[in-house]
Rosetta silent file (secondary structure, phi, psi, omega in degrees, C-alpha in Angstrom):
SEQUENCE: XXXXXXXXXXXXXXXXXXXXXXXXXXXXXXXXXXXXXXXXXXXXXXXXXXXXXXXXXXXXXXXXXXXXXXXXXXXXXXXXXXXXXXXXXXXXXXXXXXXXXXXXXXXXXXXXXXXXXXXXXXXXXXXXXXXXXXXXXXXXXXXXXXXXXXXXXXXXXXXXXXXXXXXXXXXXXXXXXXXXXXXXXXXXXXXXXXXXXXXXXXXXXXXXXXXXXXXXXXXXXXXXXXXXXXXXXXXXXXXXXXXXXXXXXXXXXXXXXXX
SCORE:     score description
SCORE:     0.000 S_00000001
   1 L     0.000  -29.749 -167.439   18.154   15.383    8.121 S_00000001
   2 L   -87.449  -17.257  163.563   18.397   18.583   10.258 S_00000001
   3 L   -59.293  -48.632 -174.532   17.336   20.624    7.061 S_00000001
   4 L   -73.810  -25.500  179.619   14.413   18.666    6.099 S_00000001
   5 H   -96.397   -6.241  167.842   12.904   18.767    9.929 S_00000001
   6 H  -100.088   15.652  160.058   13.480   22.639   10.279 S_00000001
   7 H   -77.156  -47.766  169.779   11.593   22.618    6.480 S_00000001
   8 H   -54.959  -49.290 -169.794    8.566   20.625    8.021 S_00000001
   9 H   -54.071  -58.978  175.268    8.584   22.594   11.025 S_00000001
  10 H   -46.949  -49.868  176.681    8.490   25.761    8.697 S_00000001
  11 H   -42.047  -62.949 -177.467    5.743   24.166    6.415 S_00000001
  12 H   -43.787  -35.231  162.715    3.570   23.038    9.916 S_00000001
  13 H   -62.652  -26.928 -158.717    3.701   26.413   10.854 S_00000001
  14 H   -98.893  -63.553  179.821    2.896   27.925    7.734 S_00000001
  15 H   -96.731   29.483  150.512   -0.158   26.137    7.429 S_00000001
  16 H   -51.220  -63.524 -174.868   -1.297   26.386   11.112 S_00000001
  17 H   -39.065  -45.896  176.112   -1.208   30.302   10.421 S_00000001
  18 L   -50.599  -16.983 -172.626   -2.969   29.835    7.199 S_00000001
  19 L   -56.713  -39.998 -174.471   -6.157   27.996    9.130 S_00000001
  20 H   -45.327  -60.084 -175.148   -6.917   31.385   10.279 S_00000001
  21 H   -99.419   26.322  173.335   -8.065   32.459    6.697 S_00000001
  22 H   -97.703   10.338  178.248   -9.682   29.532    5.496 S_00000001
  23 L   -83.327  169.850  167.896  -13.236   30.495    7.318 S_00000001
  24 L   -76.541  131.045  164.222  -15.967   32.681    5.162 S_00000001
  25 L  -173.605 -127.506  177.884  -16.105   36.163    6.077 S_00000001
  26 L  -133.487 -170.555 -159.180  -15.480   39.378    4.781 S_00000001
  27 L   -98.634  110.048 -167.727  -12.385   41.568    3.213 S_00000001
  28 L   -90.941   25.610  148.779   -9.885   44.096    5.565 S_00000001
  29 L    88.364  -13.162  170.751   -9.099   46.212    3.087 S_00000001
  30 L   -92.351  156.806 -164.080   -5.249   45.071    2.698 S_00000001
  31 L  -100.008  141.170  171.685   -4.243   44.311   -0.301 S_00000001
  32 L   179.694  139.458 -179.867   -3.305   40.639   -0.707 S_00000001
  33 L   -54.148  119.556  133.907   -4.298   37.889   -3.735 S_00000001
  34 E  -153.618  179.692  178.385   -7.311   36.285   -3.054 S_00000001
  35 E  -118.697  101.806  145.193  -10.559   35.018   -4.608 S_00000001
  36 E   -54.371  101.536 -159.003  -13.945   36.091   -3.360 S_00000001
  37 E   -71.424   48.750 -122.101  -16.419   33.498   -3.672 S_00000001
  38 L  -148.052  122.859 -163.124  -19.864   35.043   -3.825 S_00000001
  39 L   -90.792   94.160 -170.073  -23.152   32.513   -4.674 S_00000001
  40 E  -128.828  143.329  164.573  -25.778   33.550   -7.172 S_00000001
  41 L   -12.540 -153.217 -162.397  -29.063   31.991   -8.830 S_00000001
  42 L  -123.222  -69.249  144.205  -29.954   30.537  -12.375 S_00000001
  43 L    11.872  -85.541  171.576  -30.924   34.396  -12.155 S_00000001
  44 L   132.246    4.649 -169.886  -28.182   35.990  -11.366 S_00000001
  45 L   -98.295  151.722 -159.245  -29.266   36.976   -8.775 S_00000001
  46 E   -31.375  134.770 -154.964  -27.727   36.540   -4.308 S_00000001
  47 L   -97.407   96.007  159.202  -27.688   32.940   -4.417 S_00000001
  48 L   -53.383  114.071  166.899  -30.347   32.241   -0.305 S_00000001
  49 L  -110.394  145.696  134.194  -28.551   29.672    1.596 S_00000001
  50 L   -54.906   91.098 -169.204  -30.160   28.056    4.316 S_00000001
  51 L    83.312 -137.659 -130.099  -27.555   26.689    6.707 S_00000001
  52 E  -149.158  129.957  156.631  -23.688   26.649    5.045 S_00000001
  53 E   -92.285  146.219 -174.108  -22.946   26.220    1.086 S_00000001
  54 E  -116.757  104.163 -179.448  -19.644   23.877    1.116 S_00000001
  55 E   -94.729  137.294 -178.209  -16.868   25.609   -1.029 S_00000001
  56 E  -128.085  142.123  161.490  -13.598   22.842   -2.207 S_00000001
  57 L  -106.152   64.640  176.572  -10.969   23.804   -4.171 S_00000001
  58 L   -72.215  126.365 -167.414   -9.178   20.906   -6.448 S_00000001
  59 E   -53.823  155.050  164.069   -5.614   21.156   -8.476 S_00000001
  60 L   -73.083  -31.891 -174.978   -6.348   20.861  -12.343 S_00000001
  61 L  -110.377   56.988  158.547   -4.240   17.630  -12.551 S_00000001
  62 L  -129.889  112.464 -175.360   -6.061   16.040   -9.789 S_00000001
  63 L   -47.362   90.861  164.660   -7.271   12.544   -9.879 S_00000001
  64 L   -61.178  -10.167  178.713  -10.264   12.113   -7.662 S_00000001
  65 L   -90.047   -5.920 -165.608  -10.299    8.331   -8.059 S_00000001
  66 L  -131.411  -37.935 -174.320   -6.269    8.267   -6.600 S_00000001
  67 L  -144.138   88.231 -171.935   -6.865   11.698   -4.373 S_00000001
  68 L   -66.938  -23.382 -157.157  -10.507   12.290   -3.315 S_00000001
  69 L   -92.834  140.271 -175.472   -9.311   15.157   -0.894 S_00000001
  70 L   -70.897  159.356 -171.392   -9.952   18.753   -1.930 S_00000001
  71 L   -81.594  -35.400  157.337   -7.154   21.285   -1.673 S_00000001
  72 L  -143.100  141.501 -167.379   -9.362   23.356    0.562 S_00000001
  73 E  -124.004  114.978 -165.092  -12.706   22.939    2.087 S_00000001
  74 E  -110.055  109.155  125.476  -14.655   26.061    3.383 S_00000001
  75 E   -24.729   97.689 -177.058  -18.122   27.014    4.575 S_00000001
  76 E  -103.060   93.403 -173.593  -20.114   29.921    3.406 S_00000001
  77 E   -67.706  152.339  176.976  -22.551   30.679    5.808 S_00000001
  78 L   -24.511  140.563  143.771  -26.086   33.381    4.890 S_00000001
  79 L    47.301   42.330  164.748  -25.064   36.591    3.420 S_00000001
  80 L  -136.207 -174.912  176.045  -21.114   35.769    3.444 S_00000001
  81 L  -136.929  166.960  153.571  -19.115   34.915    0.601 S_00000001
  82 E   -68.427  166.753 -176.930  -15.787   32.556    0.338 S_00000001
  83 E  -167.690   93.650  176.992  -12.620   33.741    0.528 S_00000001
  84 E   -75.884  141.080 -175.476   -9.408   32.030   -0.877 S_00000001
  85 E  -123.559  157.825  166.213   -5.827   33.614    0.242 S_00000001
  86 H   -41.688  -39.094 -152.511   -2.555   33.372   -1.716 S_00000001
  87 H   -70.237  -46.221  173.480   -0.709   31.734    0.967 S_00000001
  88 H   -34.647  -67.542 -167.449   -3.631   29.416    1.917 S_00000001
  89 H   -52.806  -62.566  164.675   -3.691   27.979   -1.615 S_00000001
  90 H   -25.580  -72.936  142.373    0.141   27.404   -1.675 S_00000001
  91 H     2.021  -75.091 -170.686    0.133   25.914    1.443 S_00000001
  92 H   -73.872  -29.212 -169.993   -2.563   23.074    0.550 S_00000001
  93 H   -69.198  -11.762 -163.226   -1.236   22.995   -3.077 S_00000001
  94 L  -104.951   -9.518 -165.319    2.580   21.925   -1.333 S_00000001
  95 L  -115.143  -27.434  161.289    0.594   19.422    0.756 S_00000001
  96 L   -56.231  -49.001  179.267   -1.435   17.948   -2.223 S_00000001
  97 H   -65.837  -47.140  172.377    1.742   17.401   -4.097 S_00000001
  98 H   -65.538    5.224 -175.288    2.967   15.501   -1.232 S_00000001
  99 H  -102.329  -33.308 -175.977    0.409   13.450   -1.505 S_00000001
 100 L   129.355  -42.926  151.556    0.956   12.819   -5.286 S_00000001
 101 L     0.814   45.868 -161.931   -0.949   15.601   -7.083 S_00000001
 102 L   -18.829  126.514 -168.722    0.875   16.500   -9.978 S_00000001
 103 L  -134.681   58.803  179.144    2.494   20.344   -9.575 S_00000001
 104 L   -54.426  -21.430 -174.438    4.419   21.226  -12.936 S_00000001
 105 E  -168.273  114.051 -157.102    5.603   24.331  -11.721 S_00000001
 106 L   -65.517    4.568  159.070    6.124   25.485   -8.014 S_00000001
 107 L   -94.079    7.333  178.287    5.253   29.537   -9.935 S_00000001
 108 E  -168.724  123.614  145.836    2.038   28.529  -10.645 S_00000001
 109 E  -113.518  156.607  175.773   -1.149   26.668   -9.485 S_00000001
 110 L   -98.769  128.758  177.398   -3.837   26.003  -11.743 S_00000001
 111 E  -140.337 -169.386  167.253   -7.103   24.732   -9.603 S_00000001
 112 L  -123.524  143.301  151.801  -11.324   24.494   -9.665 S_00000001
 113 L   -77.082 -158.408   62.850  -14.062   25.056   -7.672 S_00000001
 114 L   -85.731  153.618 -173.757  -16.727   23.407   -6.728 S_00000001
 115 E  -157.153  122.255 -165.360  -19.987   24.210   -4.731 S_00000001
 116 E  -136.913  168.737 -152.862  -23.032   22.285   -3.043 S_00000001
 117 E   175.626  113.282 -168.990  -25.265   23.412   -0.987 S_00000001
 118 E  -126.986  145.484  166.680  -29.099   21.975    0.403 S_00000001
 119 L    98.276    4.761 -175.732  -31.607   23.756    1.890 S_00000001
 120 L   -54.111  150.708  176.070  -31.943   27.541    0.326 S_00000001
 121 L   -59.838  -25.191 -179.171  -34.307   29.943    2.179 S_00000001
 122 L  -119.291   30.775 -169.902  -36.336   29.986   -0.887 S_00000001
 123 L  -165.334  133.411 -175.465  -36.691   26.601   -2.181 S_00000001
 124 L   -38.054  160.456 -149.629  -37.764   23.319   -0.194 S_00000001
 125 L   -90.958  148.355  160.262  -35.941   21.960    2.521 S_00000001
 126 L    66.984   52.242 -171.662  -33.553   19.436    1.204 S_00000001
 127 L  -117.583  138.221 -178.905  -33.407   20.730   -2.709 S_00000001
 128 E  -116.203  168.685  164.243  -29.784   20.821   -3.637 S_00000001
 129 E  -139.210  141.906 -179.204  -27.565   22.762   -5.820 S_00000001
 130 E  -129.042  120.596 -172.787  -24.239   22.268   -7.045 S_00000001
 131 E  -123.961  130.034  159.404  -21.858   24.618   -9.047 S_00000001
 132 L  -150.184  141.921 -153.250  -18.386   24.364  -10.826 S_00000001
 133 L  -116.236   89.522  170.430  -16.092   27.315  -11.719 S_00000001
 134 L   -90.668 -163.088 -173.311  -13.005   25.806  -13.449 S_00000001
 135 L    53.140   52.539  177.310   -9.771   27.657  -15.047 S_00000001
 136 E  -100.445  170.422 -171.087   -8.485   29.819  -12.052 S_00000001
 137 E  -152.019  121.115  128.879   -4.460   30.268  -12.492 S_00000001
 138 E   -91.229  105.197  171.550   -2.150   31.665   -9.086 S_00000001
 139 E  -107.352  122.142  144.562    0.860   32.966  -10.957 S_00000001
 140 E   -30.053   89.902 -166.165    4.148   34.854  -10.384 S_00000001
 141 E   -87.029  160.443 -176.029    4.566   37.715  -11.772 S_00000001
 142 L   -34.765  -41.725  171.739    7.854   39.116  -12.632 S_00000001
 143 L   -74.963   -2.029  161.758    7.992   41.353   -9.561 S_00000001
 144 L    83.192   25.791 -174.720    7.767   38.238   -7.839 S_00000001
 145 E  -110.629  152.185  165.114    3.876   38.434   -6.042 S_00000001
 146 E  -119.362  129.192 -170.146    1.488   35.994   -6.862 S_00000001
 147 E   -82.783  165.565  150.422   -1.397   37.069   -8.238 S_00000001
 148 E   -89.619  143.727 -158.526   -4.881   35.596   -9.186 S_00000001
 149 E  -166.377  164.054  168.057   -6.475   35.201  -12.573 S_00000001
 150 E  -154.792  159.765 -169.976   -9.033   33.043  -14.759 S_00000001
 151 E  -131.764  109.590  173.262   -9.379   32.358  -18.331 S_00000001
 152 E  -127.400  133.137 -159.149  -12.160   33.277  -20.003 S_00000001
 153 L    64.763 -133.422  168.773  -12.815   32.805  -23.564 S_00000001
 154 L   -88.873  -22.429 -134.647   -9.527   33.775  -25.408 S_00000001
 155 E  -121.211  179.929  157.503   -9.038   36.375  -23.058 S_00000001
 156 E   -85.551  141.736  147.281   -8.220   36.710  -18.979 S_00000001
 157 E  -130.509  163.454 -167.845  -10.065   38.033  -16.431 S_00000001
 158 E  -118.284  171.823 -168.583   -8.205   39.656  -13.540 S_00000001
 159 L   -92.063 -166.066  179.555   -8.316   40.626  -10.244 S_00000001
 160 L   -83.778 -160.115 -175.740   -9.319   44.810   -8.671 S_00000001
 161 L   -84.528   18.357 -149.491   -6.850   46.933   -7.834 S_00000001
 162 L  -134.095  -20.340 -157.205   -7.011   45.516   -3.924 S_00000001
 163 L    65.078   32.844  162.730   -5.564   41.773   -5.759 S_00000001
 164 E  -117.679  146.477 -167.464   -8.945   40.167   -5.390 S_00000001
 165 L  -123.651   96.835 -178.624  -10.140   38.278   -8.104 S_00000001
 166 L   -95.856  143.168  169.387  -14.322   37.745   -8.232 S_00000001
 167 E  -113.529  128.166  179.939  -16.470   34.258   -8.801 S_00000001
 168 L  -104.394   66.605 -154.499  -19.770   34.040   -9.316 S_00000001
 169 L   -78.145  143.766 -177.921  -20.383   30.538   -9.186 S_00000001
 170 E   -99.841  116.852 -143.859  -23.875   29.779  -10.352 S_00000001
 171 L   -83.845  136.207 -161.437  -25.658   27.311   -7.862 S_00000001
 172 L  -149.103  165.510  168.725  -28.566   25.044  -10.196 S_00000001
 173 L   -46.514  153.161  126.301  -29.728   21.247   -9.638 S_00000001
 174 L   -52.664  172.191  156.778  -27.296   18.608  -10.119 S_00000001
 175 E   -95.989  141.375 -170.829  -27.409   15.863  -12.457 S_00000001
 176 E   -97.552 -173.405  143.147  -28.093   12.374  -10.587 S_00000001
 177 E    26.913   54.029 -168.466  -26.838    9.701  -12.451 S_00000001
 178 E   -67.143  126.259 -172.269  -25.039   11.322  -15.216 S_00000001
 179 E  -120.555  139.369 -170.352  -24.839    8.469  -17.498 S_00000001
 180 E  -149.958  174.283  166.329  -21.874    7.224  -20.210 S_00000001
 181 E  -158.368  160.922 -163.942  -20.156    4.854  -21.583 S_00000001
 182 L   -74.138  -57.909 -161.457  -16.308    4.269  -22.879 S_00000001
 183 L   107.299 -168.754 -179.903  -17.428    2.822  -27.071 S_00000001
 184 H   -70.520  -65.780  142.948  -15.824    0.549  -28.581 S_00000001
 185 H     7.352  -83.852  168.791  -12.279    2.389  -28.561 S_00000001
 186 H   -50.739  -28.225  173.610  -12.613    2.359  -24.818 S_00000001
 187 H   -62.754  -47.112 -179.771  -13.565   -1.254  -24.487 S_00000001
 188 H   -53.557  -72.760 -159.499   -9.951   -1.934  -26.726 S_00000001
 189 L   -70.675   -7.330  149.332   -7.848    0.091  -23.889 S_00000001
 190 L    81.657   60.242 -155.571   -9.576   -2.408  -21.237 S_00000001
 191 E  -103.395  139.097  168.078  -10.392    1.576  -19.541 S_00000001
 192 E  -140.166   28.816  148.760  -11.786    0.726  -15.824 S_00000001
 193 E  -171.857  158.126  169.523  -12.862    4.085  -14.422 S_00000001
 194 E  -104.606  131.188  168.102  -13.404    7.709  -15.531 S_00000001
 195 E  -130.658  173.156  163.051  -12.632   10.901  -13.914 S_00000001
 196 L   -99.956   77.506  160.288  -13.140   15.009  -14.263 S_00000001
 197 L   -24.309  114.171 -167.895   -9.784   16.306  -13.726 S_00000001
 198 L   104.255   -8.453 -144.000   -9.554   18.958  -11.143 S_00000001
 199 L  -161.030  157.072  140.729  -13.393   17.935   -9.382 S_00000001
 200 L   -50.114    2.201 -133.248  -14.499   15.709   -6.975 S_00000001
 201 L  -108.733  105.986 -174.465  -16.328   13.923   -9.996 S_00000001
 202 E  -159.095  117.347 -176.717  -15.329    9.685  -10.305 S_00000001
 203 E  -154.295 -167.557 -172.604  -16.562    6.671  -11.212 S_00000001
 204 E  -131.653  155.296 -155.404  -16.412    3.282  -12.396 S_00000001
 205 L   -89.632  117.440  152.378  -16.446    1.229  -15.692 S_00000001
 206 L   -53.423  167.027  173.570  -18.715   -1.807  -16.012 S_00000001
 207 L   -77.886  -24.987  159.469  -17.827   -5.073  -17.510 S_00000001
 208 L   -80.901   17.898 -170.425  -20.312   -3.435  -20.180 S_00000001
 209 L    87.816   -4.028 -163.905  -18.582   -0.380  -21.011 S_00000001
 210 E  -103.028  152.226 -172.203  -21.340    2.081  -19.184 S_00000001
 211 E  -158.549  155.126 -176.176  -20.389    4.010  -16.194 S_00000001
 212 E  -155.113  111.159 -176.825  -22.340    6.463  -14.163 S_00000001
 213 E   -58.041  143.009 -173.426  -21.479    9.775  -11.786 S_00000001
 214 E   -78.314  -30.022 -170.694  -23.631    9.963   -9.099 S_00000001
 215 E  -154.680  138.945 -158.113  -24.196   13.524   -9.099 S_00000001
 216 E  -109.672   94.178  151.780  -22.984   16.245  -11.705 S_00000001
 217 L   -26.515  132.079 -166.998  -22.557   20.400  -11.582 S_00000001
 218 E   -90.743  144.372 -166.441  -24.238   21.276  -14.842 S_00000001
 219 L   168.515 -177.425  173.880  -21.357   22.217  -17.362 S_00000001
 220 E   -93.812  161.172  156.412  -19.250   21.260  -19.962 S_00000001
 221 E  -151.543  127.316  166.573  -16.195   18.424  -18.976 S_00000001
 222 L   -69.276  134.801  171.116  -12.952   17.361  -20.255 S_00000001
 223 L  -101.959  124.358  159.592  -12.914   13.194  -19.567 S_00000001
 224 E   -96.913  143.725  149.921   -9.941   11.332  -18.199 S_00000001
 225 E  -146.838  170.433 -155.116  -10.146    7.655  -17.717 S_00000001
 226 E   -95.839  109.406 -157.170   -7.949    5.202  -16.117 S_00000001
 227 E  -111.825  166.266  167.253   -6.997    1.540  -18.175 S_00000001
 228 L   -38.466  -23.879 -170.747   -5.771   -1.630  -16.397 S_00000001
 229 L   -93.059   -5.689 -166.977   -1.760   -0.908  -16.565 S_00000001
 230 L   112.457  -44.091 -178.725   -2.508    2.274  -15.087 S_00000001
 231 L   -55.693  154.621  151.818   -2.119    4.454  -18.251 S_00000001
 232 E   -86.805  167.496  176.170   -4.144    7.642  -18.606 S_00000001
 233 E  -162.891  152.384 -153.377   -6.449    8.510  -21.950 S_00000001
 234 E  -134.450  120.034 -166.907   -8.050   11.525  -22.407 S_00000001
 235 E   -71.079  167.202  162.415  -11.577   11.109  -24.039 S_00000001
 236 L  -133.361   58.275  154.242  -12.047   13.042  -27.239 S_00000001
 237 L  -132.837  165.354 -164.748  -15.214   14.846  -26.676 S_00000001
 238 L  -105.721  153.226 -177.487  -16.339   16.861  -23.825 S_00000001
 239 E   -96.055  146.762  176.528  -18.990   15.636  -21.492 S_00000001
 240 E  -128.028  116.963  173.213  -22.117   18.113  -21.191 S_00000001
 241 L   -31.281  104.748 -176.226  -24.145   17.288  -17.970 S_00000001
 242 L   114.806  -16.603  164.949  -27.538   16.042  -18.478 S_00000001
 243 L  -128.223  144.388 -160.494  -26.965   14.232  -21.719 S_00000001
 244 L   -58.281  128.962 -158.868  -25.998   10.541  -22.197 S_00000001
 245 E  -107.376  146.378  172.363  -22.202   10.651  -22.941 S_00000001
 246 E  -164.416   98.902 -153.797  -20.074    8.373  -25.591 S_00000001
 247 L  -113.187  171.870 -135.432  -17.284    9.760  -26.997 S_00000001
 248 L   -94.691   -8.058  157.412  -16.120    9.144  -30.381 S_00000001
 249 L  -161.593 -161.235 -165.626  -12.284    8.033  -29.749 S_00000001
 250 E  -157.187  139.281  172.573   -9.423    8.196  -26.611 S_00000001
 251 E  -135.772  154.846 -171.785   -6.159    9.124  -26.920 S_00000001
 252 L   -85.854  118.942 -176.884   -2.985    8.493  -24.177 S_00000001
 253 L   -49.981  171.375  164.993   -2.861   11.788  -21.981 S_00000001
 254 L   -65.200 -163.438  177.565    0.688   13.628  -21.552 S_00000001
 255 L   -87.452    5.710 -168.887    3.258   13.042  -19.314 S_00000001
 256 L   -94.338  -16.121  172.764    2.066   14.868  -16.453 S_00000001
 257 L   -94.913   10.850 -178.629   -0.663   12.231  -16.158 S_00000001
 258 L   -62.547  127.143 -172.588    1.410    8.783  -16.036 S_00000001
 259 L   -86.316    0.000    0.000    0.016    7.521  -12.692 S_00000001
């Protein structure tokens, strides 16, 4: 008992310190893994907020219909950028797990972004945007630091020589009422809600098979849904935001997704 309470205390501590770098702000020049966050247009061009853009961070094997809460939740106030730390992410990723969050391996998290955001200086008050950057990786490397990374294409991209790793998430309309349905297939597994592993992104199955998100980052998405015992199924086509979705069979996810 006296291990596990000087282990908490050592956790509690760990992520008091860590609060300290979860604000928006800028970079001091020491080198330590993180991910800059930095918000640009349909354009490409400095993404105007008005007021605060809301940056969240969510595990890849996280259920938003069983764990709604993000691993970290940030502001990025005008002419700042986000700014994810090694330790931070560890921290929430150890507290996520404790929660239920699947965590195959305590050398690596895999997470997402997401990013919303009302109100730009150059577009009418109360116009929204939404963005999501998936396939970041914090990994160990051999020398025993953990680094940042993303997977792009076949290939990686990596972080500068400083261990910062940048995202350009691109902020665009949502989709309202992204609309789907399970098929026939899905009707068979008696499937009663869908989610987007990794996202805030959840919803629930009708008695007719149709289901509807309320509001979508335009992308591509792998579909999980959820059947009466409790099993996972993994649909098997990707949802593309903005067109009606029905995908053409389901299959039973792996083991890291038995709820």
């Amino acid at each position: 008992m006296k291990a596990r309470a000087n282990w908490a205390l050592a956790a509690l501590l760990c992520v008091h310190c860590a609060d300290k770098d979860r604000i928006a702000g800028g970079y001091d020049d020491v080198e330590n893994p993180a991910i800059q966050v930095a918000l640009v247009d349909t354009l490409g061009n400095p993404y105007l907020v008005g007021g605060a853009a809301e940056l969240r961070v969510y595990a890849r094997y996280q259920n938003p219909a069983k764990d709604s809460l993000p691993l970290l939740k940030q502001s990025i106030a005008a002419d700042t950028f986000g700014l994810i730390r090694d330790s931070v992410l560890l921290a929430a990723m150890a507290e996520a797990a404790g929660r239920g969050t699947p965590w195959p391996s305590r050398d690596t998290v895999e997470f997402n972004l997401t990013v919303s955001a009302t109100g730009p200086g150059m577009l009418a008050a109360g116009a929204e945007r939404e963005a999501f950057v998936g396939d970041f990786l914090l990994a160990k490397s051999k020398d025993g630091v953990f680094r940042f990374r993303r997977r792009s294409g076949s290939g990686w991209q990596y972080p500068d020589t400083k261990g910062v790793l940048a995202a350009r998430p691109v902020m665009a309309p949502p989709v309202a009422g992204q609309l789907g349905a399970i098929g026939d297939r899905g009707r068979q597994l008696s499937l009663q809600a869908v989610f987007i592993p990794g996202s805030p992104y959840a919803a629930k199955i009708a008695e007719d098979g149709t289901f509807s998100f309320a509001r979508l980052a335009r992308g591509k998405y792998d579909v999980k849904a959820v059947s009466s015992d409790a099993k996972i199924y993994t649909a098997q086509d990707s949802l593309a935001a903005g067109m009606e979705y029905i995908p053409s069979d389901w299959s039973e996810a792996d083991i890291l997704w038995i709820e």
